[in-house]
VODRENLUM-869215 format. One record per residue (C-alpha): residue number from 1; residue in three letters; x, y, z. Coordinates in Angstrom, 1 decimal. Layout:
BEGIN
+-----+-----+--------+--------+--------+
:   k :   r :     xx :     yy :     zz :
+-----+-----+--------+--------+--------+
: NUM : ALA :      X :      Y :      Z :
...
+-----+-----+--------+--------+--------+
END
This chain:
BEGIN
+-----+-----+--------+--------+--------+
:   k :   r :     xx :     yy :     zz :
+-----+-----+--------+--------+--------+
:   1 : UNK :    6.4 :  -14.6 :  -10.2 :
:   2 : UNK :    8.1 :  -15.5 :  -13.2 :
:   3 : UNK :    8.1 :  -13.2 :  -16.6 :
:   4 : UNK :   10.9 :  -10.7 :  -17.7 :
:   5 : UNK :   13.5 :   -8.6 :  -15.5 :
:   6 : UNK :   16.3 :   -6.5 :  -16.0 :
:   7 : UNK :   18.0 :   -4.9 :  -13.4 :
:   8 : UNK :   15.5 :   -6.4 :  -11.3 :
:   9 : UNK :   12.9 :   -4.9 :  -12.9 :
:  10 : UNK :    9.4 :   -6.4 :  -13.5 :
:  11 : UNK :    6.7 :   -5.4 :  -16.0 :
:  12 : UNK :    4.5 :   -4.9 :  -13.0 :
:  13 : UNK :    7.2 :   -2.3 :  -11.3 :
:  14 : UNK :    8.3 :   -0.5 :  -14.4 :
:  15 : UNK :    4.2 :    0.2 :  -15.0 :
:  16 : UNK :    3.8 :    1.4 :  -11.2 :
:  17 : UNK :    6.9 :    3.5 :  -11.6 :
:  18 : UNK :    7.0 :    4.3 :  -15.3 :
:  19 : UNK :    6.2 :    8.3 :  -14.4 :
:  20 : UNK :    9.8 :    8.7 :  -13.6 :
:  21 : UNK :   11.0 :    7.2 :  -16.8 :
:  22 : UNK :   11.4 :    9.9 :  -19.6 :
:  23 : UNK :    8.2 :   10.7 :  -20.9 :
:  24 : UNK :    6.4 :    8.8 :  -18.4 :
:  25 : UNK :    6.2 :    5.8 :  -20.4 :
:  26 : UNK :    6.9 :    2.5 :  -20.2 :
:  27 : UNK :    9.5 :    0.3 :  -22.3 :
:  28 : UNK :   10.1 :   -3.1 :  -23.1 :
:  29 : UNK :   12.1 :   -4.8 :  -20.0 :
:  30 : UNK :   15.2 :   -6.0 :  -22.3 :
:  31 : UNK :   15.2 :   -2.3 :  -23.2 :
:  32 : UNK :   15.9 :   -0.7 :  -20.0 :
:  33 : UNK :   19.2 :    0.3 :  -19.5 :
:  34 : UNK :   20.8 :    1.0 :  -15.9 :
:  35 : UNK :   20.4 :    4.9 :  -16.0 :
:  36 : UNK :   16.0 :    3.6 :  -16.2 :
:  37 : UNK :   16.6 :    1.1 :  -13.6 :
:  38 : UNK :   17.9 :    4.0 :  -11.5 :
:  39 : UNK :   14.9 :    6.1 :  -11.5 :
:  40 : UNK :   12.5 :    3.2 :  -11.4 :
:  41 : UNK :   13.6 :    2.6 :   -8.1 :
:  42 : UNK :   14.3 :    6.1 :   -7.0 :
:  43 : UNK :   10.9 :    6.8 :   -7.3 :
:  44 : UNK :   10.0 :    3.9 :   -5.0 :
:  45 : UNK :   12.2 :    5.1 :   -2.7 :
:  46 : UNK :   11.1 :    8.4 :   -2.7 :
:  47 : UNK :    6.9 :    7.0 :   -2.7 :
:  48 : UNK :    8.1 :    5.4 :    0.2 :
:  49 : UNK :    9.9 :    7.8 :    1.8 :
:  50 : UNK :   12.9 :    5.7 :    2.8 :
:  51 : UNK :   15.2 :    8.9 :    2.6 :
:  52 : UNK :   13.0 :    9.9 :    6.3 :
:  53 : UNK :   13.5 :    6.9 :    7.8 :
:  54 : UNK :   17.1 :    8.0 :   10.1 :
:  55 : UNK :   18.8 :    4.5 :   10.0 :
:  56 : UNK :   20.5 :    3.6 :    7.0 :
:  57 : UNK :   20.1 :   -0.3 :    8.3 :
:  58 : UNK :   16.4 :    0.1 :    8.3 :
:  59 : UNK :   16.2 :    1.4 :    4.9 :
:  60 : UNK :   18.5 :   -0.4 :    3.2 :
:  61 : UNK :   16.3 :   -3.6 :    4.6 :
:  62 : UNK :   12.8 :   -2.0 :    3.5 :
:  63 : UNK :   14.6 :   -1.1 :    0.2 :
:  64 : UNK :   15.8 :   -4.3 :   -0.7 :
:  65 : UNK :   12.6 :   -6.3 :    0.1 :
:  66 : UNK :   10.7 :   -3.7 :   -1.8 :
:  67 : UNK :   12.8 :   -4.1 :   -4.5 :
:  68 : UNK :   12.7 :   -8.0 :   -4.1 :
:  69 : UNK :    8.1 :   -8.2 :   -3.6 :
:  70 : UNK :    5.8 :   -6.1 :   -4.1 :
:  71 : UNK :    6.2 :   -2.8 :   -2.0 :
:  72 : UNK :    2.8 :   -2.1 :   -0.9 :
:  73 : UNK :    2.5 :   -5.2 :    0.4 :
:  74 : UNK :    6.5 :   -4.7 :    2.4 :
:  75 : UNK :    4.9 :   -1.5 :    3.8 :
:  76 : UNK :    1.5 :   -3.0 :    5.1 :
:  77 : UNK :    3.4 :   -6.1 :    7.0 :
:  78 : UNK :    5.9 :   -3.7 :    8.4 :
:  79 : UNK :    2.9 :   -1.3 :    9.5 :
:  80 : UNK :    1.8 :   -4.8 :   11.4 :
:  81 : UNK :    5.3 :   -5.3 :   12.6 :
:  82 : UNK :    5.0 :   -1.8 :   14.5 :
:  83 : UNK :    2.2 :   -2.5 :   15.9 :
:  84 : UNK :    3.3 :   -5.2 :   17.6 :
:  85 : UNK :    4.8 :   -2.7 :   19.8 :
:  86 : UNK :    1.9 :   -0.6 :   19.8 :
:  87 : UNK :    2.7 :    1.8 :   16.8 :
:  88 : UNK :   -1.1 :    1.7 :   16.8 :
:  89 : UNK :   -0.9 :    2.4 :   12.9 :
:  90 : UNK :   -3.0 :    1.6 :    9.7 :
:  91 : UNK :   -1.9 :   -1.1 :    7.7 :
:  92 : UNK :   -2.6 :    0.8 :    4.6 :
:  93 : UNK :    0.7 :    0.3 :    2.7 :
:  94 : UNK :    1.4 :    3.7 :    2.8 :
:  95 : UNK :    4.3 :    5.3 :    4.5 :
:  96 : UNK :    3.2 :    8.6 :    5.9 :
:  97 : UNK :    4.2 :   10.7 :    9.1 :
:  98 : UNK :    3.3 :    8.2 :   11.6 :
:  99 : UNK :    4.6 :    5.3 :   10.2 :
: 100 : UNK :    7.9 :    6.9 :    9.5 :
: 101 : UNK :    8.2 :    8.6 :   13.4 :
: 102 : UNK :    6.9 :    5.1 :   13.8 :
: 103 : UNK :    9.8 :    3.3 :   12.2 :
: 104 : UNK :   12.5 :    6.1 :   13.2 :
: 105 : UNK :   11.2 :    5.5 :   17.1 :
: 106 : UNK :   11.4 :    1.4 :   17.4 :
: 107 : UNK :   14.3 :   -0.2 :   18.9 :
: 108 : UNK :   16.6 :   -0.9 :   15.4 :
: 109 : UNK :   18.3 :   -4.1 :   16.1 :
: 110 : UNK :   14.3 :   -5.4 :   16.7 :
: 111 : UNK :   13.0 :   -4.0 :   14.0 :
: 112 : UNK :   15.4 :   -5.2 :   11.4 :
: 113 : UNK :   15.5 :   -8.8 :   12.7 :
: 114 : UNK :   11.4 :   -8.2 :   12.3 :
: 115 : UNK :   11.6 :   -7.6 :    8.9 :
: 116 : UNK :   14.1 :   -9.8 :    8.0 :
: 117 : UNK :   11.9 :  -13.0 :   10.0 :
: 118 : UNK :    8.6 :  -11.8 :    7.9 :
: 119 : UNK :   10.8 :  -11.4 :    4.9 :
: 120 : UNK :   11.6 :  -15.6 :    5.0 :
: 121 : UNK :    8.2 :  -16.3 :    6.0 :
: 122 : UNK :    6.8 :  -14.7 :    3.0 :
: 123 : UNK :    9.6 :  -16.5 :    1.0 :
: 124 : UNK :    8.2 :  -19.5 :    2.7 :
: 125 : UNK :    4.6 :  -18.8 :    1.9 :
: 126 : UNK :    5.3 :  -18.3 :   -2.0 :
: 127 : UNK :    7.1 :  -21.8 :   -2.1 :
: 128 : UNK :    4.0 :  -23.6 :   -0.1 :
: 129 : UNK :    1.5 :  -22.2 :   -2.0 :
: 130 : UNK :    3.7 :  -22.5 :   -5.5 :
: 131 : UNK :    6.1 :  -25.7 :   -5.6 :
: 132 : UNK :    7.1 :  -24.3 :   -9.0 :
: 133 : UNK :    9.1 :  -21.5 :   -6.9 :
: 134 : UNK :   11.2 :  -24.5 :   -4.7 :
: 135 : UNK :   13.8 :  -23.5 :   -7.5 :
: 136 : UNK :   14.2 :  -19.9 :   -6.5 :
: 137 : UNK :   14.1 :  -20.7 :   -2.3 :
: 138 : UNK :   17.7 :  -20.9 :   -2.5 :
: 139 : UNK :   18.3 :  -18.1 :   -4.0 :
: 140 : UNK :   16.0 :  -16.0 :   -2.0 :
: 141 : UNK :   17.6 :  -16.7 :    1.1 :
: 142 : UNK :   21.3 :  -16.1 :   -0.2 :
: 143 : UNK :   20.3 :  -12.7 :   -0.9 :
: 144 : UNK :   18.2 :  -12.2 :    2.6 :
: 145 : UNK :   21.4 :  -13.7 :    4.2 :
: 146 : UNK :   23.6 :  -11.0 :    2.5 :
: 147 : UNK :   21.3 :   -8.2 :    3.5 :
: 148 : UNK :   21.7 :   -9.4 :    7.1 :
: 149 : UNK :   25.1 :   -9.8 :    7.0 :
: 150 : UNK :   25.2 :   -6.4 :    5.6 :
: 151 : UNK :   23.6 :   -4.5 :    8.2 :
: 152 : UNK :   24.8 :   -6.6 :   11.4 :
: 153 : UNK :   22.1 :   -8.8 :   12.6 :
: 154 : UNK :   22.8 :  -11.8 :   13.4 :
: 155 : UNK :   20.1 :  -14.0 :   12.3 :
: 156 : UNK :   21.0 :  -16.4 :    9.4 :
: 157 : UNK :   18.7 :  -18.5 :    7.1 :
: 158 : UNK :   18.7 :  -21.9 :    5.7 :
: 159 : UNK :   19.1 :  -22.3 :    2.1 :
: 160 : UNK :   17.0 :  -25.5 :    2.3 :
: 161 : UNK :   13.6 :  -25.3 :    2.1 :
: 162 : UNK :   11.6 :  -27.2 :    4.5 :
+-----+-----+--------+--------+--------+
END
């Protein structure tokens, strides 16, 4: 939490992704322009195979709370997710065959709302263990309620943290 962005990039991201920045480097953050932003995430996208998974919905939600925490972490709780229905899957943050057929074979409208309810209880986990983060709370949950509101569900989230 905290330090430099641009485009939504972190330190931490650009250094786990920097192999698909020309020469495989990284760069200072205020340096990256949108064309580097691009293939930073790209190449999360593509680690985490989000082009397999056959709803756009269901991307689109794993993408943007990859983008938004740490995606290892996104991949292990929606591995537990699925196996709340049995997926019977490791949670080892890594999105291969299984977890894909996995994701591509659970009821969407489930899955989504799933992903979105862990997605505020993490949110609400940072801001319990870290007061200092009460200022971003707001914030966090007009973007999750945009991302629902984008791909239909109906759940909604309080701005107020509580």
């Amino acid at each position: 939490m905290g330090g430099e962005t641009n485009y939504g990039i972190t330190g931490p991201f650009m250094k786990e992704y920097r192999h698909a920045l020309p020469g495989g480097k990284t760069k200072p953050i205020k340096e990256l322009t949108v064309g580097d932003a691009l293939l930073l995430y790209k190449a999360m996208w593509d680690r985490y195979r989000l082009g397999e998974v056959n709803d756009w919905r269901v991307a689109y939600v794993l993408n943007d709370y990859m983008i938004n925490s740490y995606s290892g972490g996104v991949a292990k709780r929606t591995q537990k997710i699925l196996n709340k229905r049995n997926a019977m899957l490791a949670t080892d943050g890594i999105f291969g065959a299984k977890t894909i057929a996995a994701i591509n074979n659970s009821d969407t409208e489930w899955l989504i709302d799933e992903i979105l309810t862990d997605r505020h209880r993490n949110f609400t986990g940072i801001v319990k263990k870290r007061r200092d983060q009460i200022n971003n709370f707001k914030g966090w949950m007009n973007r999750l309620n945009k991302v629902a509101e984008a791909v239909g569900s109906k759940l909604r989230f309080s701005t107020r943290y509580t």
